[in-house]
N, C-alpha and C positions, 0 to 999 in steps of 0.2 A: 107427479109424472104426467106428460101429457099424452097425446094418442100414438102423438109421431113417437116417442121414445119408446112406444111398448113393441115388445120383439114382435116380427111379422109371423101367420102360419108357418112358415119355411123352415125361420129361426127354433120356433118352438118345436117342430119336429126334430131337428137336426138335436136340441138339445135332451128332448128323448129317447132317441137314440143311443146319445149317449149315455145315458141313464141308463138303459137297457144294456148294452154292450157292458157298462160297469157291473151290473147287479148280477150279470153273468159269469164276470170273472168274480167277483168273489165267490158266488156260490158255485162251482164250478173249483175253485181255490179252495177250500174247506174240506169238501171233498162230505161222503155221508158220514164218515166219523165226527168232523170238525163243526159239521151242524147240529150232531147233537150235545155237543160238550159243554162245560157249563157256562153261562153268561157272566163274564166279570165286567167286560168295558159299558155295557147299558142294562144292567140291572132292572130294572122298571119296564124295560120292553119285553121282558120273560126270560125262560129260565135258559133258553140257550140258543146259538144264532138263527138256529129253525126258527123258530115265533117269533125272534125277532125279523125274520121276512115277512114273515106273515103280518105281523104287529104295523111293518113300515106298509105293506099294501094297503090296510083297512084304514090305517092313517090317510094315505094318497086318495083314497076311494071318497072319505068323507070330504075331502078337499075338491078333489074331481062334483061329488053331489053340491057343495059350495056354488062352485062356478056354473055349473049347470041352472041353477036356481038363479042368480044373479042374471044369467042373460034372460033364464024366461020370463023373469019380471020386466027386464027392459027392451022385450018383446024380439031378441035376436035367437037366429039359430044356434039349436042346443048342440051339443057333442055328441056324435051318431055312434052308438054301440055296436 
């Protein structure tokens, strides 16, 4: 992939967004009974859709630390907390 084909700031926001907008309708969807019920469709991410948010954040987070390291090796600015 070269520099021109990686999405702009812009793009990546807009697609966080949407990300966001989604993870609120499900959990939002589920409602507090339906987050703690038990996990059948991802087993491995915990025992019910609670921890599996949680499980998907720390996942994204280690991701997020990934890239954070990648720029500051290659001397660029890092993702402002």
């Amino acid at each position: 992939m070269t520099p021109e084909e990686l999405p702009s700031r812009e793009e990546l926001s807009a697609i966080a967004d949407e990300a966001e907008a989604a993870a609120v309708v499900w959990l939002t969807g589920l409602g507090d009974a339906g987050l703690l019920e038990p996990e059948d469709k991802y087993p491995w991410t915990g025992a019910c859709p609670l921890v599996r948010a949680m499980y998907n954040l720390r996942h994204m987070e280690w991701h997020i630390g990934e890239l954070n390291a990648l720029l500051r090796e290659r001397g660029y600015e890092q993702v402002a907390w």
